[in-house]
C-alpha positions in Angstrom: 1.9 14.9 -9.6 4.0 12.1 -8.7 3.3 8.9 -5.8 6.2 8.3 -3.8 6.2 4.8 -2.0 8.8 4.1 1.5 8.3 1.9 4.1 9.3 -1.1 2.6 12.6 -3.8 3.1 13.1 -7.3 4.7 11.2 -8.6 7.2 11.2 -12.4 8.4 7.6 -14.0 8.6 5.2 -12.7 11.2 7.0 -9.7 11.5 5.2 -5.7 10.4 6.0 -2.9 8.1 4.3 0.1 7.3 4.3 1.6 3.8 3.7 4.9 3.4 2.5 7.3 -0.1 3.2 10.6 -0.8 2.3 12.7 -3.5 4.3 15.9 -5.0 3.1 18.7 -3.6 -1.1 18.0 -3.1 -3.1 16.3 -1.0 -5.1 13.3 -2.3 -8.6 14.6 -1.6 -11.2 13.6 -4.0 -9.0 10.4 -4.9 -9.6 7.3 -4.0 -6.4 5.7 -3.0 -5.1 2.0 -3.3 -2.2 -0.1 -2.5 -1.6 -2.6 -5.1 0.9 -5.3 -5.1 2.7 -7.4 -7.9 4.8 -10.6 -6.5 7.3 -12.2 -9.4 5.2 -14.3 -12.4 2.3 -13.3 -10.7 -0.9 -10.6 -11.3 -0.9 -7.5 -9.9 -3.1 -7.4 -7.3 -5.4 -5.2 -5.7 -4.9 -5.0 -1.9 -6.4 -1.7 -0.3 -8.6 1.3 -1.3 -9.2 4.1 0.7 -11.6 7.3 0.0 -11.3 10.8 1.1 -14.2 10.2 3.2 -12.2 7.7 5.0 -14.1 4.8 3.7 -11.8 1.8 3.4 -12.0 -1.9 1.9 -9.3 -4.0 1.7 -9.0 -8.1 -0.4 -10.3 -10.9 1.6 -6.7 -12.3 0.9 -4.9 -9.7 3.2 -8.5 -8.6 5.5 -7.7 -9.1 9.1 -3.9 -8.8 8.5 -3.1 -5.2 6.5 -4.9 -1.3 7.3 -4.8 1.5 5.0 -5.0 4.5 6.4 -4.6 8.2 6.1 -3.5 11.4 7.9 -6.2 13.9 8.9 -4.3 16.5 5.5 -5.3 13.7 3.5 -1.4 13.9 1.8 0.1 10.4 3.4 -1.4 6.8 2.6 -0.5 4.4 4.3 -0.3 0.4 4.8 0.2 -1.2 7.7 1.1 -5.0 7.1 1.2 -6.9 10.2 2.3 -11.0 10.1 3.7 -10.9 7.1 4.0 -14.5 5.1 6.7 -15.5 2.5 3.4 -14.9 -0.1 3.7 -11.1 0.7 6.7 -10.5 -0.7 6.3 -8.3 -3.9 6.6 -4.7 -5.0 4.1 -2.6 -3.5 2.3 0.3 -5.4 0.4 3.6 -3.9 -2.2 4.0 -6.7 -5.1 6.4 -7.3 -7.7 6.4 -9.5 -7.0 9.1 -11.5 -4.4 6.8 -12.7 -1.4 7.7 -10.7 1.4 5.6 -9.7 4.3 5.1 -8.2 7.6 3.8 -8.7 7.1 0.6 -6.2 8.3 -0.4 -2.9 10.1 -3.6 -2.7 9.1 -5.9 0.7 10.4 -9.1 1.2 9.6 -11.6 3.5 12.6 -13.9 4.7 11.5 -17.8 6.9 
């Protein structure tokens, strides 16, 4: 099984994008799914989780501000990112915790 990640590109500050997460051929039931990020010479951070039951959590750092969500087949994640700051920009990984990953979506956020 493989994650795909889209969604992502240039956005000036304040703007929105949505990132969305595929997988190969299966649904993601019984995972629980994650956005992750990792911004240049910094950690990767956790941003996002989101179980098949729908139960969600998201970092205080992005609360308020990004949404993960799911489609009722439980085969797209998504991320909505709304007012995005300069501090967002980073690649963005669909993660589950079976260990799955995907290549990364790049987002970049321009003043």
């Amino acid at each position: 099984v493989q994650l795909r990640e889209s969604g992502g590109g240039l956005v000036q500050v304040g703007g929105s994008l949505r990132l969305s997460c595929v997988g190969s051929g299966r649904t993601f039931d019984g995972y629980v799914m994650s956005w992750r990020r990792q911004a240049p010479e910094k950690a990767h951070e956790w941003l996002c989780s989101i179980a098949s039951n729908g139960a969600r959590h998201c970092a205080d750092s992005v609360k308020g501000r990004f949404t993960i969500s799911r489609t009722n087949a439980n085969d797209t994640i998504y991320l909505q990112m709304n007012n995005l700051q300069l501090e967002d920009t980073a690649v963005y990984y669909c993660t589950s915790d079976g260990g799955l990953a995907g290549q990364g979506t790049q987002v970049t956020v321009a003043s």
